[in-house]
C-alpha positions as CSV (number, residue, x, y, z in Angstrom):
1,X,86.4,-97.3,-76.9
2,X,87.9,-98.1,-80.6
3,X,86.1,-96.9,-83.7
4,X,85.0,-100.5,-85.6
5,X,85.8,-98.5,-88.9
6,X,89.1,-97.6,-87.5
7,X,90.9,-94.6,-85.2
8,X,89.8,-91.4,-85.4
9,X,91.9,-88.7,-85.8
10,X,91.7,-87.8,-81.5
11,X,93.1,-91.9,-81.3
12,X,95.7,-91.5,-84.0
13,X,97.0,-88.2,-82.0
14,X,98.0,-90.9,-79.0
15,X,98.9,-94.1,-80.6
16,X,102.6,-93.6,-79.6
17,X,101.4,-94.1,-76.2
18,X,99.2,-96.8,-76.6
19,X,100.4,-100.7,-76.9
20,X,99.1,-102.7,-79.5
21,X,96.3,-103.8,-77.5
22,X,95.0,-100.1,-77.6
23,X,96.0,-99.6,-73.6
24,X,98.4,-97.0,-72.2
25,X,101.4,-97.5,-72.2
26,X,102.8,-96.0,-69.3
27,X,102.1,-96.0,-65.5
28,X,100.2,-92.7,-64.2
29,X,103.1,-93.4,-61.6
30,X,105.7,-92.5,-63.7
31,X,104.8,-89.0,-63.6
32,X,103.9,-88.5,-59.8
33,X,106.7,-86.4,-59.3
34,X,105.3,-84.1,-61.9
35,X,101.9,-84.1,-61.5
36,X,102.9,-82.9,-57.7
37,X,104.3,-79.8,-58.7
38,X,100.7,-78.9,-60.6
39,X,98.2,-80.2,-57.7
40,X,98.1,-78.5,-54.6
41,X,98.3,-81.7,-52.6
42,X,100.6,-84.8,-53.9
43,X,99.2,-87.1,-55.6
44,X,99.3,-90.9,-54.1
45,X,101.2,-93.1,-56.2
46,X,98.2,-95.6,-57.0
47,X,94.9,-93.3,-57.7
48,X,91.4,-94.1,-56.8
49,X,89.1,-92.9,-59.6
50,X,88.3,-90.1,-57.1
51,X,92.0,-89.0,-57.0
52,X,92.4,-89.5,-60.9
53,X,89.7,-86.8,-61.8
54,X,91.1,-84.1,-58.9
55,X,95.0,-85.0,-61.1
56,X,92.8,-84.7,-64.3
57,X,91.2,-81.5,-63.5
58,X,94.6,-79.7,-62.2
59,X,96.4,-80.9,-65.2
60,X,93.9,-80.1,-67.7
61,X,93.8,-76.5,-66.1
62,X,97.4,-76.3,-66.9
63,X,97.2,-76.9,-70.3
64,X,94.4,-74.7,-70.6
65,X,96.5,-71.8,-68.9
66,X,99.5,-72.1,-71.3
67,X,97.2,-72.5,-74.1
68,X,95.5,-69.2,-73.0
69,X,98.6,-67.7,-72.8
70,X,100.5,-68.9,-75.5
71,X,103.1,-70.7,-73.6
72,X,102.0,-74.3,-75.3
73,X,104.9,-75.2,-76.4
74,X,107.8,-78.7,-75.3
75,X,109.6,-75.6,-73.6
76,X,106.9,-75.0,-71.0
77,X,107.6,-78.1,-69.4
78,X,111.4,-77.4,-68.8
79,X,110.5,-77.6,-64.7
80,X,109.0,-80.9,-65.3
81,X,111.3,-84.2,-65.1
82,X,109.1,-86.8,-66.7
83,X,106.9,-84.5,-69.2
84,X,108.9,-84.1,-72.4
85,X,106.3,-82.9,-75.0
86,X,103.2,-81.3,-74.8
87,X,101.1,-84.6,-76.6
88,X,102.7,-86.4,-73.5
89,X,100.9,-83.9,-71.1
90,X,97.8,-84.5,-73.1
91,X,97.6,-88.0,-73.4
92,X,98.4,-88.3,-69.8
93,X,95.7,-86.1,-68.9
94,X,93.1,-88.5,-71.1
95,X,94.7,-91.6,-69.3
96,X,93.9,-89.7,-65.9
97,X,90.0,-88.6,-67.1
98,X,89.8,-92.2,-68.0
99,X,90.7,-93.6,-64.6
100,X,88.9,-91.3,-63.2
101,X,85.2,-92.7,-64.9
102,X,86.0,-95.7,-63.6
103,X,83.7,-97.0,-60.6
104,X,85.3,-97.6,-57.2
105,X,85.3,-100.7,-55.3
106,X,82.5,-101.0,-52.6
């Protein structure tokens, strides 16, 4: 949801990887691979809304962990072969908690 007035600060931290209509501008598939190593089961390479908030839940426990522990940082996703920075993580993350609110069809 924009901000009539204009992006807030949260929208401005992710405009790199939005397009200029305001969507994503990647594919959640692009980063299978890596979501994989965090989930304990692999992720399918298109996600129901149900699958998206099981990804969004693992992957936001892993940025909570390395922010617990100080390890938030480009360098804690050497293992990783898609993630490069840490606002890639995040904003992937939000793109997977937004899937995930969306309704299923019947």
């Amino acid at each position: 949801m924009r901000n009539q007035v204009g992006p807030s600060n949260f929208e401005k931290r992710y405009e790199s990887f939005h397009d200029d209509d305001g969507e994503w501008s990647f594919e959640i598939q692009e980063y299978q691979a890596d979501l994989n190593l965090i989930t304990p089961s692999d992720v399918p390479a298109t996600l129901t809304p149900k699958e998206a908030y099981r990804a969004a839940v693992f992957l936001e426990g892993f940025i909570q962990e390395k922010k617990s522990t100080g390890d938030w940082s480009d360098s804690a996703l050497d293992k990783f072969k898609k993630f490069e920075s840490t606002i890639e993580v995040e904003a992937v993350a939000k793109a997977l908690r937004e899937l995930s609110n969306q309704s299923e069809p019947n």
